[in-house]
N, CA, C and O atoms as a CHARMM CRD file, in Angstrom:
* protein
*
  360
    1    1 UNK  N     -9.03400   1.00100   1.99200 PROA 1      0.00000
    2    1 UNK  CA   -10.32200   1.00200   1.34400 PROA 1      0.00000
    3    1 UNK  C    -10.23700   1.90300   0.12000 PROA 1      0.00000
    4    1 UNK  O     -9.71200   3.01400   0.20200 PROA 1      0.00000
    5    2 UNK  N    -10.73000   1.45100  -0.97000 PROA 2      0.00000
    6    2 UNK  CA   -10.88000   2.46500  -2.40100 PROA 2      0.00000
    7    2 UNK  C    -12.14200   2.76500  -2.44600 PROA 2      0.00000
    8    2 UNK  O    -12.90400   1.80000  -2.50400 PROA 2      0.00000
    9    3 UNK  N    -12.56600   3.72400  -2.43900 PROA 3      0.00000
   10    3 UNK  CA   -13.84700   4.27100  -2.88300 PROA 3      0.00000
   11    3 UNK  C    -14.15300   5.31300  -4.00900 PROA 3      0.00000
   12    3 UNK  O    -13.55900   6.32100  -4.39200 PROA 3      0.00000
   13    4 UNK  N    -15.69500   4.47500  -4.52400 PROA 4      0.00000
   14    4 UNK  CA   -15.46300   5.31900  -6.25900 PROA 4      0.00000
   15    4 UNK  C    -16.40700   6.25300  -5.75100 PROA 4      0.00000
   16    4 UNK  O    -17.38600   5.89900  -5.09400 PROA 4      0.00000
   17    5 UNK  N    -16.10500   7.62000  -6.07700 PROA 5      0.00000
   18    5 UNK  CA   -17.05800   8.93000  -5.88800 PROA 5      0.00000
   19    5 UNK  C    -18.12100   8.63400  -6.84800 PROA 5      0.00000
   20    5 UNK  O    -19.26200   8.41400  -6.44200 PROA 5      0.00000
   21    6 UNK  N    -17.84300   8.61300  -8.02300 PROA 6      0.00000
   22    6 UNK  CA   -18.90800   8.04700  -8.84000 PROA 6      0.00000
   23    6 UNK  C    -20.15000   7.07400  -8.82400 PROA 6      0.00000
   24    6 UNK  O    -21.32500   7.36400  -8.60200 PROA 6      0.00000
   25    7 UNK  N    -19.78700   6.27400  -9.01500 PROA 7      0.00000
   26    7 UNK  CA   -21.13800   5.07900  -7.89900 PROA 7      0.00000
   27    7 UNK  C    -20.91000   4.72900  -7.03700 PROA 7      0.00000
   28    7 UNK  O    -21.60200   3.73900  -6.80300 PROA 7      0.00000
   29    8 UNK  N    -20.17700   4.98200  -6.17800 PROA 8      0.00000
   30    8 UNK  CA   -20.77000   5.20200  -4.24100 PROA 8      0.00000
   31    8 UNK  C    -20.19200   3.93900  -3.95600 PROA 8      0.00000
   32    8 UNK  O    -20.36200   3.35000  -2.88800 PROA 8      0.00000
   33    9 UNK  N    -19.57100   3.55500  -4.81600 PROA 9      0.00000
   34    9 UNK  CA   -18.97900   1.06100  -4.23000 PROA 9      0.00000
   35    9 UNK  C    -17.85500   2.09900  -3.57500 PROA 9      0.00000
   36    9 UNK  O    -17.57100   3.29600  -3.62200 PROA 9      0.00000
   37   10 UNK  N    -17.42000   0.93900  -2.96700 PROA 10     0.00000
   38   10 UNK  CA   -16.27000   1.00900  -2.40300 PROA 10     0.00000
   39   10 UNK  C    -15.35800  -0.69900  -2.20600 PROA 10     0.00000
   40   10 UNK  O    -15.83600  -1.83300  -2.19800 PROA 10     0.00000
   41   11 UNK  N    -14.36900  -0.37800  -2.11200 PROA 11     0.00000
   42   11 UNK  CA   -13.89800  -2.32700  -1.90900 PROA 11     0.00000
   43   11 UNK  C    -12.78200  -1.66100  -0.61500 PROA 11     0.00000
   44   11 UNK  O    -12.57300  -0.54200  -0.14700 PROA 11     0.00000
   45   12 UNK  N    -12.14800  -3.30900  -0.33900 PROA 12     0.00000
   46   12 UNK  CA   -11.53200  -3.02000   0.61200 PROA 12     0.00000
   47   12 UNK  C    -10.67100  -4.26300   0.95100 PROA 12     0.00000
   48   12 UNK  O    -11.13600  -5.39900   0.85800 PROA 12     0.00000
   49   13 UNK  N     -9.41700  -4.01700   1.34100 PROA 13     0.00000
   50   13 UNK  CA    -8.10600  -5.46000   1.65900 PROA 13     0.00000
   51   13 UNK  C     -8.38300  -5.87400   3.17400 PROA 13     0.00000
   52   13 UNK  O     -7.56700  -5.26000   3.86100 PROA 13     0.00000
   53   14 UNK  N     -8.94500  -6.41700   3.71900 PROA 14     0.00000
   54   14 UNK  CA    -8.50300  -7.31900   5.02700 PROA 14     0.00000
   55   14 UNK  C     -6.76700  -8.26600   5.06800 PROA 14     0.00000
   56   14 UNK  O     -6.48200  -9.36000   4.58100 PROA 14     0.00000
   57   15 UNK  N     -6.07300  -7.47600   5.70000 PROA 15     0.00000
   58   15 UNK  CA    -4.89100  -7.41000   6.68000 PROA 15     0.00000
   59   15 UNK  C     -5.06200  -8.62400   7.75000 PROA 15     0.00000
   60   15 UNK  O     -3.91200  -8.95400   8.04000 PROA 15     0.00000
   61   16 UNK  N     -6.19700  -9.62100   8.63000 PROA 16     0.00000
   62   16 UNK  CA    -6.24400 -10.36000   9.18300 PROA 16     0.00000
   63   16 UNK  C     -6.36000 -10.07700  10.63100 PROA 16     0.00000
   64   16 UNK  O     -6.16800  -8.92000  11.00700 PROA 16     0.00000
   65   17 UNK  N     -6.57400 -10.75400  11.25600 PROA 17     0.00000
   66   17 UNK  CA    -6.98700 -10.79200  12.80000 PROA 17     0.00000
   67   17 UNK  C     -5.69400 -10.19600  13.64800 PROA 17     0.00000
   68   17 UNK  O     -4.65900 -10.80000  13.36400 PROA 17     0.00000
   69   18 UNK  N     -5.53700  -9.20400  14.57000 PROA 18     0.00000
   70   18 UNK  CA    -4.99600  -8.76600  15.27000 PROA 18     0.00000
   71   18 UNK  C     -3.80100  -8.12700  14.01900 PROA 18     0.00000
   72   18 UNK  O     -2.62200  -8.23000  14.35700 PROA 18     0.00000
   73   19 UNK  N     -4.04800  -7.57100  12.80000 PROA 19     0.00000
   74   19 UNK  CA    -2.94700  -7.13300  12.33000 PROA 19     0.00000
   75   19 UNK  C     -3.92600  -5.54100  11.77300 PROA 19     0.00000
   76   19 UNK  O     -5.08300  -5.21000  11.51700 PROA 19     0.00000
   77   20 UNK  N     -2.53800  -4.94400  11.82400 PROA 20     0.00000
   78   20 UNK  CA    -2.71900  -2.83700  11.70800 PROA 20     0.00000
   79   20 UNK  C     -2.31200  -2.92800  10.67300 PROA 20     0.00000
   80   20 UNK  O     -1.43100  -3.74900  10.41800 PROA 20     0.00000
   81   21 UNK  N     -2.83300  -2.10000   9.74500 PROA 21     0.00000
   82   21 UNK  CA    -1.95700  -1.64200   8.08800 PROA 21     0.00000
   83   21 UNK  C     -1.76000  -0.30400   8.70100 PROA 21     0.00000
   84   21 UNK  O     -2.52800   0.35500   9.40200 PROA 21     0.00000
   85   22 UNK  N     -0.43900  -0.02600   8.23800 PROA 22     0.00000
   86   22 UNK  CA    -0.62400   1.74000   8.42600 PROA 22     0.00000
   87   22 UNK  C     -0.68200   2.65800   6.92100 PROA 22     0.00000
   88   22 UNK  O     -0.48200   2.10600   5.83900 PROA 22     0.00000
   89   23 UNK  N     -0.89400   3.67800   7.00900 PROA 23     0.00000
   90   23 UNK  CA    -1.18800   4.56600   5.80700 PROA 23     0.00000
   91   23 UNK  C     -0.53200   4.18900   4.82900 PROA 23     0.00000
   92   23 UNK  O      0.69700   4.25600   4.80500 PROA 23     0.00000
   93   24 UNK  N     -1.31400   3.68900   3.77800 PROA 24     0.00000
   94   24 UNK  CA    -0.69900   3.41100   2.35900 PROA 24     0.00000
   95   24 UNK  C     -0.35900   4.78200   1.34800 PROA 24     0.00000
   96   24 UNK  O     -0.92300   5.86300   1.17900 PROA 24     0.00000
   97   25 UNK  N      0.91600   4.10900   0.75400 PROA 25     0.00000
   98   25 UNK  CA     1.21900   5.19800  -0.09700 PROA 25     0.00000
   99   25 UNK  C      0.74000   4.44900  -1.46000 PROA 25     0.00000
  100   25 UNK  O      0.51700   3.29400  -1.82200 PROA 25     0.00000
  101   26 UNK  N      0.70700   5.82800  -2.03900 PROA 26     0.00000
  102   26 UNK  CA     0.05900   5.29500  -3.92300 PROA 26     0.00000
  103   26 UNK  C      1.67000   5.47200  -4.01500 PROA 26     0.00000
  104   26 UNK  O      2.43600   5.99300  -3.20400 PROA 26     0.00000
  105   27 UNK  N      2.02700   4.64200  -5.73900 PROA 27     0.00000
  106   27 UNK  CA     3.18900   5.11800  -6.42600 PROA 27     0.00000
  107   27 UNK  C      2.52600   4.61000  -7.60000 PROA 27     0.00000
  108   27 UNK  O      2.22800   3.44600  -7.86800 PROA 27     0.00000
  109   28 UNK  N      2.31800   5.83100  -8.35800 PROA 28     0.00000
  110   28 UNK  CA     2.21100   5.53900  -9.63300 PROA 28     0.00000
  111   28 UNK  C      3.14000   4.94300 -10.78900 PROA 28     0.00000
  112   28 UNK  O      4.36500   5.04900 -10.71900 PROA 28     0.00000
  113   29 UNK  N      2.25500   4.07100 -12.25900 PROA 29     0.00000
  114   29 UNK  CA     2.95300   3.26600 -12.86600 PROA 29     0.00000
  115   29 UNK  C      3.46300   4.91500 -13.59500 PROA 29     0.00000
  116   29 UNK  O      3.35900   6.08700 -13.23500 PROA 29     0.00000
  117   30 UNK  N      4.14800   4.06000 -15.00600 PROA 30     0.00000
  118   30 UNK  CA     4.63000   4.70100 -15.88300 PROA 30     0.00000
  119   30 UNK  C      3.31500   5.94900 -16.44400 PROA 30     0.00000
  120   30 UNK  O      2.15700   5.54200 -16.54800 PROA 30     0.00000
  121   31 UNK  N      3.59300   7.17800 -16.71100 PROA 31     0.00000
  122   31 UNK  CA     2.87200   7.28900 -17.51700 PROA 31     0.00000
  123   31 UNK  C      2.62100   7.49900 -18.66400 PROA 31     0.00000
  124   31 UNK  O      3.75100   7.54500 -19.14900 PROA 31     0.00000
  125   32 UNK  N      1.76900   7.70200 -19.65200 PROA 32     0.00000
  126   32 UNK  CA     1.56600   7.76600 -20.77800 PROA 32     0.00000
  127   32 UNK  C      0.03100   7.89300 -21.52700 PROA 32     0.00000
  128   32 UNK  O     -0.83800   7.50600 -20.74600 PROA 32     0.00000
  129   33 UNK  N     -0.53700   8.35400 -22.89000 PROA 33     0.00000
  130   33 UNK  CA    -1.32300   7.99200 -23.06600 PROA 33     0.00000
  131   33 UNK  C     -2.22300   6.98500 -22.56100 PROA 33     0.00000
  132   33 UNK  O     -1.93700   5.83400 -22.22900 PROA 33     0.00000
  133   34 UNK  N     -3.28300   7.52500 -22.54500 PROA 34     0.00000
  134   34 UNK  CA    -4.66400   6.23300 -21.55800 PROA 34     0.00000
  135   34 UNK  C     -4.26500   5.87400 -20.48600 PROA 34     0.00000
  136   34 UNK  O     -4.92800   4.98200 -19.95600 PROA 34     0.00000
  137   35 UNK  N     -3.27100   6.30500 -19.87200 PROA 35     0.00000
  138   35 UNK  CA    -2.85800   5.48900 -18.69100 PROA 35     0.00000
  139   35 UNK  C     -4.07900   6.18800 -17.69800 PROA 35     0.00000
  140   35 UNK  O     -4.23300   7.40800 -17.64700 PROA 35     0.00000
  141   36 UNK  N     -4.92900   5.20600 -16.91200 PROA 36     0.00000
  142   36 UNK  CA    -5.84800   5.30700 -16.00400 PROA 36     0.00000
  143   36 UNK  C     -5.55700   6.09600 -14.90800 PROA 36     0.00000
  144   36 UNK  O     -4.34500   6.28900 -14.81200 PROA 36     0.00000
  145   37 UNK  N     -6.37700   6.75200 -13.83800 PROA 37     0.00000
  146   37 UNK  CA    -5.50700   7.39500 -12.70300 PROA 37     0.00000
  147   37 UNK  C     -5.34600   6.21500 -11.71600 PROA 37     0.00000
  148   37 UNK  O     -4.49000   6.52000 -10.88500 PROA 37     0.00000
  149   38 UNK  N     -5.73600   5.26800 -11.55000 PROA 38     0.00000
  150   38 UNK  CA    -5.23300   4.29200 -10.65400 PROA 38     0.00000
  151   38 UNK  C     -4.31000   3.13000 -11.08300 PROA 38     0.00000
  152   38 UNK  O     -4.27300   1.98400 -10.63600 PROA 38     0.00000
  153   39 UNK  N     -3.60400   3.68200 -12.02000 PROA 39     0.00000
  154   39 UNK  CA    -2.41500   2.27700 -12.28800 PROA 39     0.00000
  155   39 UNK  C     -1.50800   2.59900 -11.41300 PROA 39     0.00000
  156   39 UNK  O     -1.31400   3.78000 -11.12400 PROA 39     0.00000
  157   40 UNK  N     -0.86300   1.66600 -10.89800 PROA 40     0.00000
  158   40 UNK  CA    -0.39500   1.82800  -9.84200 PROA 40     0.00000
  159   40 UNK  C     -0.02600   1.16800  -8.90200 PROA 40     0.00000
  160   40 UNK  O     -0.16400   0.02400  -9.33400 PROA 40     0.00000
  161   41 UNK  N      0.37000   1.08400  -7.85700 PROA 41     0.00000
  162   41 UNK  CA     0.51100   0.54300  -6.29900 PROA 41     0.00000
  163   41 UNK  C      0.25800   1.18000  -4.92100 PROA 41     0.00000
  164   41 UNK  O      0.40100   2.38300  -4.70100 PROA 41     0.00000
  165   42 UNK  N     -0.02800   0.50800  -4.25100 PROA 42     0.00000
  166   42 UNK  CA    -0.59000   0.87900  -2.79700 PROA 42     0.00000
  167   42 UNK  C      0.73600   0.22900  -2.16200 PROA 42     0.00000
  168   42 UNK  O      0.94300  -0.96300  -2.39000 PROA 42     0.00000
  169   43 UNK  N      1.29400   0.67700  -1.67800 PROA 43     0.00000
  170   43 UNK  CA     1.92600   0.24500  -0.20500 PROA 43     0.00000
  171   43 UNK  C      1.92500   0.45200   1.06300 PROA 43     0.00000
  172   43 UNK  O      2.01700   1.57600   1.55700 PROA 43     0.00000
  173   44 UNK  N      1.84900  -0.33300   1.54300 PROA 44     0.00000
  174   44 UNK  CA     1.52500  -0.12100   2.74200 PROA 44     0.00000
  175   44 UNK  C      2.25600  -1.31800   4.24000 PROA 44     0.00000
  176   44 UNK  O      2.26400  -2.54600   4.14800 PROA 44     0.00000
  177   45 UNK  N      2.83700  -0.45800   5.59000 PROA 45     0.00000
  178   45 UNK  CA     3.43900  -1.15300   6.42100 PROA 45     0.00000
  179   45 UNK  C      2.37000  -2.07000   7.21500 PROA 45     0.00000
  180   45 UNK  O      1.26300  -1.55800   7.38600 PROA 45     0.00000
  181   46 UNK  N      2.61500  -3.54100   7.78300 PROA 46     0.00000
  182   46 UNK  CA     1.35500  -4.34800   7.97600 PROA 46     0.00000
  183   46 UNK  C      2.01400  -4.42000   9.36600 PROA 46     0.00000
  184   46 UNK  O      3.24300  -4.48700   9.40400 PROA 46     0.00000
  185   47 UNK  N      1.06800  -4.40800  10.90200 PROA 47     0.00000
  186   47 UNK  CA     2.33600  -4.74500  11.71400 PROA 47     0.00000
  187   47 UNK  C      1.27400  -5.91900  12.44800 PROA 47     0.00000
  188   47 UNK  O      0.11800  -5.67100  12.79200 PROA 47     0.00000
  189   48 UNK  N      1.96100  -7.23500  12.59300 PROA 48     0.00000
  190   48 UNK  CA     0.85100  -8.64900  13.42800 PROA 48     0.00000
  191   48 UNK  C      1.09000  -8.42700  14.35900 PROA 48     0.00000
  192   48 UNK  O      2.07800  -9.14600  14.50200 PROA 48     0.00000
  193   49 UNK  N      0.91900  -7.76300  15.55900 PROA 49     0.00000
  194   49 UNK  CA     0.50500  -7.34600  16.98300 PROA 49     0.00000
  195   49 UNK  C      2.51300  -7.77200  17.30400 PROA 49     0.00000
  196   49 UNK  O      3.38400  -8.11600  16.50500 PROA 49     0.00000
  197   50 UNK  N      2.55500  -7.55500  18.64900 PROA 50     0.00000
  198   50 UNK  CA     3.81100  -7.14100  18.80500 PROA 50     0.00000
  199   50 UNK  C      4.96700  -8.92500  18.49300 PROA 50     0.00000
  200   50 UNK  O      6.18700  -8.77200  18.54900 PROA 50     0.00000
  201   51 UNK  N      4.69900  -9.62900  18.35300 PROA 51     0.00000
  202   51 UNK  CA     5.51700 -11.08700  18.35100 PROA 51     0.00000
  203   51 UNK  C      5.80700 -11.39000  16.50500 PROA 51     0.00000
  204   51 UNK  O      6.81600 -11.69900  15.87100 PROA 51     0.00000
  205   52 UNK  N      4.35700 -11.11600  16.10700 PROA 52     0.00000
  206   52 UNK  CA     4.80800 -11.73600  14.40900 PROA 52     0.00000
  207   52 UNK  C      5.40300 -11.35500  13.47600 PROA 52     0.00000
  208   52 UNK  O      5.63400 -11.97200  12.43600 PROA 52     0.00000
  209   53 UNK  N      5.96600  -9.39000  14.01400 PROA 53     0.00000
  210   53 UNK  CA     6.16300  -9.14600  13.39400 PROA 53     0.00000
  211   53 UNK  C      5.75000  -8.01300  12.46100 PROA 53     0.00000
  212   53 UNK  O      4.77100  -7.41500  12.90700 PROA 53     0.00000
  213   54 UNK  N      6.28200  -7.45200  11.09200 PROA 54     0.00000
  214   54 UNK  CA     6.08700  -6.44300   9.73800 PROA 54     0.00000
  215   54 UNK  C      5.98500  -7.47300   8.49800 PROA 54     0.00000
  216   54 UNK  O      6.36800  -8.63400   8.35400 PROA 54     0.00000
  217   55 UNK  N      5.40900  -6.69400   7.78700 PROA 55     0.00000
  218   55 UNK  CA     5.79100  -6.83700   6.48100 PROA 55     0.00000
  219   55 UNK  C      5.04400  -5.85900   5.87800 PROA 55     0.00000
  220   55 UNK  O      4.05700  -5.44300   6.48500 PROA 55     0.00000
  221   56 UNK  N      5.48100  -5.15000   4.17900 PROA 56     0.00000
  222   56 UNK  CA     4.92100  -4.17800   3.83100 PROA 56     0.00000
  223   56 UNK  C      4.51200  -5.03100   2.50100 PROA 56     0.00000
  224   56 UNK  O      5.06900  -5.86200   1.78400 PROA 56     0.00000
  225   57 UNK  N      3.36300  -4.44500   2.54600 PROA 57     0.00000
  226   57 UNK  CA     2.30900  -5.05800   1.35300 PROA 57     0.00000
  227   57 UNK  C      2.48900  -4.32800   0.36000 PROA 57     0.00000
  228   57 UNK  O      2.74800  -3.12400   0.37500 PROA 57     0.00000
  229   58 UNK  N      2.33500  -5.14600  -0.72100 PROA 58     0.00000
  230   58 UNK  CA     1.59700  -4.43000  -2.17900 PROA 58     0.00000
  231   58 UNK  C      0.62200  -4.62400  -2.74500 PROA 58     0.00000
  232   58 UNK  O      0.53800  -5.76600  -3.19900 PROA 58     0.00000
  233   59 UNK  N     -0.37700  -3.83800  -2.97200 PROA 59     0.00000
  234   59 UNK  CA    -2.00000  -3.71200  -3.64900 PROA 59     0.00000
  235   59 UNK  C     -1.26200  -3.18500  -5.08200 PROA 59     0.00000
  236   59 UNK  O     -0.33400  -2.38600  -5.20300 PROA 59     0.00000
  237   60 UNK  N     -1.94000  -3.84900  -6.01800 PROA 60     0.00000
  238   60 UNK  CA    -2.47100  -3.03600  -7.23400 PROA 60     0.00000
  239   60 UNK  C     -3.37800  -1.99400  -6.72400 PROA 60     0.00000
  240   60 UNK  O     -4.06100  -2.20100  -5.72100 PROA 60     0.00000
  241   61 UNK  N     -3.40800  -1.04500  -7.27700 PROA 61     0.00000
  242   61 UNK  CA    -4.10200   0.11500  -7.07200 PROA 61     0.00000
  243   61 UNK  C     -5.33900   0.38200  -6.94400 PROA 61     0.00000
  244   61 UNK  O     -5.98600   0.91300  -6.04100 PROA 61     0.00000
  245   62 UNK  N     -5.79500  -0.35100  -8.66900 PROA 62     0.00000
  246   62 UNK  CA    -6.96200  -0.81700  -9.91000 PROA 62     0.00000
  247   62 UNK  C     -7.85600  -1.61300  -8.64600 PROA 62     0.00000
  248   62 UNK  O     -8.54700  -1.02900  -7.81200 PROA 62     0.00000
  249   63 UNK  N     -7.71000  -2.63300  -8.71500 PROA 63     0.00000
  250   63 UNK  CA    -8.53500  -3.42800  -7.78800 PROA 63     0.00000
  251   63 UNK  C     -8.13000  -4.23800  -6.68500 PROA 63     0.00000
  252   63 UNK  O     -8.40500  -5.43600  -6.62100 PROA 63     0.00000
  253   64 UNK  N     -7.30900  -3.45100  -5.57900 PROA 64     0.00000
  254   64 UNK  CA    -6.52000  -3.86700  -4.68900 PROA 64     0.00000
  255   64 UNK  C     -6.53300  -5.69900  -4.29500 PROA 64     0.00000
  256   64 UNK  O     -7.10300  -6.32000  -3.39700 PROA 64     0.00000
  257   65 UNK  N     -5.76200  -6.08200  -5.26100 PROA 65     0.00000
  258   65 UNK  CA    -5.42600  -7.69000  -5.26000 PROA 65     0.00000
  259   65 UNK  C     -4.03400  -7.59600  -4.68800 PROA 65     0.00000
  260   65 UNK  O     -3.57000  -6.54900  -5.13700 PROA 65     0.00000
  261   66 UNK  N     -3.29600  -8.08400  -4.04600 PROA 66     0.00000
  262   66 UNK  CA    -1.96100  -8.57300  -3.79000 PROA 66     0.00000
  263   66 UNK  C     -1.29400  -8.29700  -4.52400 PROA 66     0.00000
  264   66 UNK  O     -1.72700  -8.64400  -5.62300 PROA 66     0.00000
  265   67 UNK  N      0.37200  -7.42200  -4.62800 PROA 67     0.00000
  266   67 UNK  CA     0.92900  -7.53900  -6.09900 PROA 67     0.00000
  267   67 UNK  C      2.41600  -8.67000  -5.34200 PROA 67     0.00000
  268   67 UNK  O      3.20800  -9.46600  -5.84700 PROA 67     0.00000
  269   68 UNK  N      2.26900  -8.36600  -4.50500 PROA 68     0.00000
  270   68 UNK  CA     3.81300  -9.51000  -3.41300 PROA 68     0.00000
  271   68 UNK  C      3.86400  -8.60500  -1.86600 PROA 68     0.00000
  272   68 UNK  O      3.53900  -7.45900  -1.55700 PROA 68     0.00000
  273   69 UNK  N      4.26600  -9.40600  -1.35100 PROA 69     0.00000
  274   69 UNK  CA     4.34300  -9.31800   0.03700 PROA 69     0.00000
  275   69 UNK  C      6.06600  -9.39200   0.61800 PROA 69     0.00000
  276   69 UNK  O      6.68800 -10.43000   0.39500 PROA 69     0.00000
  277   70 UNK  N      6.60500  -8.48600   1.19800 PROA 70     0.00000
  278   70 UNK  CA     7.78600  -8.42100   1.78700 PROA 70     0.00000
  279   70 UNK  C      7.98800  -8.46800   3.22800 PROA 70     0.00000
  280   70 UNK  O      7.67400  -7.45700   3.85600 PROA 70     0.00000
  281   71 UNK  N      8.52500  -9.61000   3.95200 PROA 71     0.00000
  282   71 UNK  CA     8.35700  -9.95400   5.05700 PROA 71     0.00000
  283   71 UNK  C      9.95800  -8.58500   5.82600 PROA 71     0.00000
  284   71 UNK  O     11.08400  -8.38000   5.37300 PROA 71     0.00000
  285   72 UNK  N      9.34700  -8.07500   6.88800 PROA 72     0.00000
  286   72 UNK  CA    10.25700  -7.07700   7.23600 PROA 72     0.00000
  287   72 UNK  C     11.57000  -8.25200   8.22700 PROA 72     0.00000
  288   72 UNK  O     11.14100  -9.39400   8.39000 PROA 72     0.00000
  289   73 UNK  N     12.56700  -8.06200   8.63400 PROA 73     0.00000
  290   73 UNK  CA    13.51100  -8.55800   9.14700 PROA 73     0.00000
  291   73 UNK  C     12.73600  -8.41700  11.05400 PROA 73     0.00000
  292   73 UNK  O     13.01700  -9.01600  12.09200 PROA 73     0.00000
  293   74 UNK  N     11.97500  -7.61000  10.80900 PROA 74     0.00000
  294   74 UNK  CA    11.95500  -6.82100  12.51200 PROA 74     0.00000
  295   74 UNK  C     10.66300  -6.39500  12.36200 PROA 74     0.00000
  296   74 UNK  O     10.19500  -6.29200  11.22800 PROA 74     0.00000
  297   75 UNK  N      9.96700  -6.11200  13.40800 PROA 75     0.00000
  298   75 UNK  CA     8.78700  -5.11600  13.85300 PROA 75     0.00000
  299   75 UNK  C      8.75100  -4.12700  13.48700 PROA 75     0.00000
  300   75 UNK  O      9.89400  -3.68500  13.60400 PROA 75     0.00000
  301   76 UNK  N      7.93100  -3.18000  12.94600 PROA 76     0.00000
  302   76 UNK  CA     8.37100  -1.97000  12.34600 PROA 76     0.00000
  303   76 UNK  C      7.15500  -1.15300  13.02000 PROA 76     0.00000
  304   76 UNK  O      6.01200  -1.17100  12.56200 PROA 76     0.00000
  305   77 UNK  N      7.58000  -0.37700  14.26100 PROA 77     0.00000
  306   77 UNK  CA     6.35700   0.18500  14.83000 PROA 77     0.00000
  307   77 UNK  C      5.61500   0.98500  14.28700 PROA 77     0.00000
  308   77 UNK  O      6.11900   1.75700  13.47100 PROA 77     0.00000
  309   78 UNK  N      3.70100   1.08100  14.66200 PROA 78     0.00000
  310   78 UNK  CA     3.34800   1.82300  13.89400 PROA 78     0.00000
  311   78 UNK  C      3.52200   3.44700  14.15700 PROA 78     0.00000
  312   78 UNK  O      3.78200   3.87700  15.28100 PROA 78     0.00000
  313   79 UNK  N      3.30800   4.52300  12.70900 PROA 79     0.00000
  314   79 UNK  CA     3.31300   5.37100  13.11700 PROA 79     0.00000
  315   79 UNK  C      5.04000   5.83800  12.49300 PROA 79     0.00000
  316   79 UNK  O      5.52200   6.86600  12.97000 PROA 79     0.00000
  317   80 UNK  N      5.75000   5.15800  11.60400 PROA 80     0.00000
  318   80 UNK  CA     6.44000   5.13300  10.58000 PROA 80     0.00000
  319   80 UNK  C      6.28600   5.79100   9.52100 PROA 80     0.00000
  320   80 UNK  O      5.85600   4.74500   9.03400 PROA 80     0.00000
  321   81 UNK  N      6.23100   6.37100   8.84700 PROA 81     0.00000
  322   81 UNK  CA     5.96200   7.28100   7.91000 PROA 81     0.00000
  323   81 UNK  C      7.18200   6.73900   6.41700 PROA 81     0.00000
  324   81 UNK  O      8.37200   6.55200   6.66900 PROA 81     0.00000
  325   82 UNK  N      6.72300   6.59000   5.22000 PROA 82     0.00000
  326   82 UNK  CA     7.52500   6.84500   4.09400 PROA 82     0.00000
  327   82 UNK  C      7.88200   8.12800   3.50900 PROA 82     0.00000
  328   82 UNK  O      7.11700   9.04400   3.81000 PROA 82     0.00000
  329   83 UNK  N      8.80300   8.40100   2.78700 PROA 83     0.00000
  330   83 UNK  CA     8.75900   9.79300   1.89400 PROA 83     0.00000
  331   83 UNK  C      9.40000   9.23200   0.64200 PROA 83     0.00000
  332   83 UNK  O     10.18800   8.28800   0.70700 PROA 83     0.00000
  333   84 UNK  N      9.04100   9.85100  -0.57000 PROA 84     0.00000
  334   84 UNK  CA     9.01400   9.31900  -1.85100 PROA 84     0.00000
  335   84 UNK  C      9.71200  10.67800  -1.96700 PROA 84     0.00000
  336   84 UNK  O      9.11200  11.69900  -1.63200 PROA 84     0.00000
  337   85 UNK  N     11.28400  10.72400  -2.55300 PROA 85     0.00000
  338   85 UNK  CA    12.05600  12.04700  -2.72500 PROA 85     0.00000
  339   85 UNK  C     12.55100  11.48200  -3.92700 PROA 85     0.00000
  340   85 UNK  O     13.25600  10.47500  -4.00500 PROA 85     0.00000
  341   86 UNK  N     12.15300  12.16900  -4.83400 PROA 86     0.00000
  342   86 UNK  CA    12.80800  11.91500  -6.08200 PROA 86     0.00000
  343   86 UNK  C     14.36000  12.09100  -6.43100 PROA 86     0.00000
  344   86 UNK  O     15.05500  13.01800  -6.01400 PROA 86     0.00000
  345   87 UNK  N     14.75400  11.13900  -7.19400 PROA 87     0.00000
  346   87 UNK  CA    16.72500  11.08800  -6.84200 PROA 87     0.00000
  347   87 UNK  C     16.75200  12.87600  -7.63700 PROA 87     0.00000
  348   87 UNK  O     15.86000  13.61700  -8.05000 PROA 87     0.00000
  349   88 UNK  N     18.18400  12.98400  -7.55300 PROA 88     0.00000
  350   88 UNK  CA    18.57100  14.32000  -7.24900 PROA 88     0.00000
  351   88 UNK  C     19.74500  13.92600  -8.56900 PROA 88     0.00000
  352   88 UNK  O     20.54100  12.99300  -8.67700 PROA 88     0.00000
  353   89 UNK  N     19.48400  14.89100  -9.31100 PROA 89     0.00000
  354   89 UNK  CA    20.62800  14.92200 -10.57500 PROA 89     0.00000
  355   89 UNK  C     21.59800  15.83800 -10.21300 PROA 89     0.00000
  356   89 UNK  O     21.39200  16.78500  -9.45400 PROA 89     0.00000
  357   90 UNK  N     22.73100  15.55300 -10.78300 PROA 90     0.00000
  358   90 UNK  CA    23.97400  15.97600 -10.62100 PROA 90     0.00000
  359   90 UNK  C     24.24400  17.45800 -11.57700 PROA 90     0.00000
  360   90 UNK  O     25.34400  18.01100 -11.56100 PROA 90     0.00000
């Protein structure tokens, strides 16, 4: 769910019947001049109850539309966690 502090809307992605999203991570776009604070991506692990399966989604940030969908090989239980570690220079 995105919610604007400002005028009080809020929107929100439906995931589908018997399916869990777990905690989405933001990853921000490039930045630069004007760049908005929500350019960006949402990701997030989707799990369809225990038979159908993972896949981890992508939201645009802006107005959480679909950006592609990655079907996981396997179940990916919830309660998985990401970490975003920035590469390491030599």
């Amino acid at each position: 769910m995105k919610y604007d502090t400002l005028s009080g809307t809020s929107r929100s992605y439906g995931t589908g019947e018997n399916s869990s999203p777990g905690e989405a991570v933001f990853v921000p776009a490039e930045a630069g001049p004007g760049t908005e604070e929500d350019a960006g991506w949402l990701l997030s692990l989707v799990s369809h109850g225990t038979t159908r399966g993972s896949e981890l989604l992508v939201l645009n940030a802006r107005d959480l539309t679909r950006a592609a969908t990655v079907e996981m090989p396997r179940r990916v239980p919830a309660g998985v966690h990401g970490s975003w570690i920035p590469d390491r220079q030599a």
